[in-house]
C-alpha positions in Angstrom: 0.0 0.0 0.0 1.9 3.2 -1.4 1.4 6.0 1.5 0.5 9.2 -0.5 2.5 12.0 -0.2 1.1 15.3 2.3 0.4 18.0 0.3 2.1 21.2 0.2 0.6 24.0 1.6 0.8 27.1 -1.2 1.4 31.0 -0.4 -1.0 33.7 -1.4 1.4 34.1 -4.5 1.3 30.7 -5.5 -2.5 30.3 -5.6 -2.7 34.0 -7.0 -0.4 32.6 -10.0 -2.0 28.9 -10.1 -5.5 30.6 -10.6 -4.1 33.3 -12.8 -5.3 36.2 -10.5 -4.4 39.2 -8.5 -3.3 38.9 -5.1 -5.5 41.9 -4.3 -8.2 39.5 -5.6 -7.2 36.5 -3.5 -6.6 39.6 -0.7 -10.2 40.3 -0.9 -11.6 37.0 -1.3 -9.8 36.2 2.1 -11.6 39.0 3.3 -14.9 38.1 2.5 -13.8 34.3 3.7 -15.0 33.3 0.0 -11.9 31.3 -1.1 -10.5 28.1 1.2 -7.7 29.3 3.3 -6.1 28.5 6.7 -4.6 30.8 8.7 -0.8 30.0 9.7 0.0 32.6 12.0 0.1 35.7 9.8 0.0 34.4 6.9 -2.3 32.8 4.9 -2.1 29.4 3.5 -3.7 27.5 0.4 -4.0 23.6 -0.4 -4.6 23.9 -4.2 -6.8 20.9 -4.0 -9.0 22.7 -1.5 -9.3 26.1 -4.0 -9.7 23.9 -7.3 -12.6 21.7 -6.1 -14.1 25.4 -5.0 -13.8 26.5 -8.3 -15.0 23.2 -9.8 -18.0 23.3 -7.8 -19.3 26.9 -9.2 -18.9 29.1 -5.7 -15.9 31.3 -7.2 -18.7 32.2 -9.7 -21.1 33.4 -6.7 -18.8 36.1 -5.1 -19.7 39.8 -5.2 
């Protein structure tokens, strides 16, 4: 049985450039606790999995 590997967690950056958006976007989306994240002290972390099945399943169509 092949143990699967943890995934990474991504920086506001990285999930800016993996959904081909402005980190003032993510920024706000944060905000209005729209997109997946978890908090890591100050910072805030992604798991790309986590933000592509919230695109996949339509909500990043419902923010204002």
């Amino acid at each position: 049985q092949m143990s699967k590997e943890p995934e990474k967690w991504s920086s506001l950056e990285e999930i800016a450039e993996h959904l081909g958006l402005s980190k003032d976007t993510i920024r706000n989306w944060i905000k209005k606790g729209a997109i997946p994240h978890h908090r890591v002290g100050k910072q805030f972390k992604f798991r790309i999995s986590e933000v592509d099945a919230w695109v996949e399943s339509g909500q990043s169509a419902k923010i204002k």
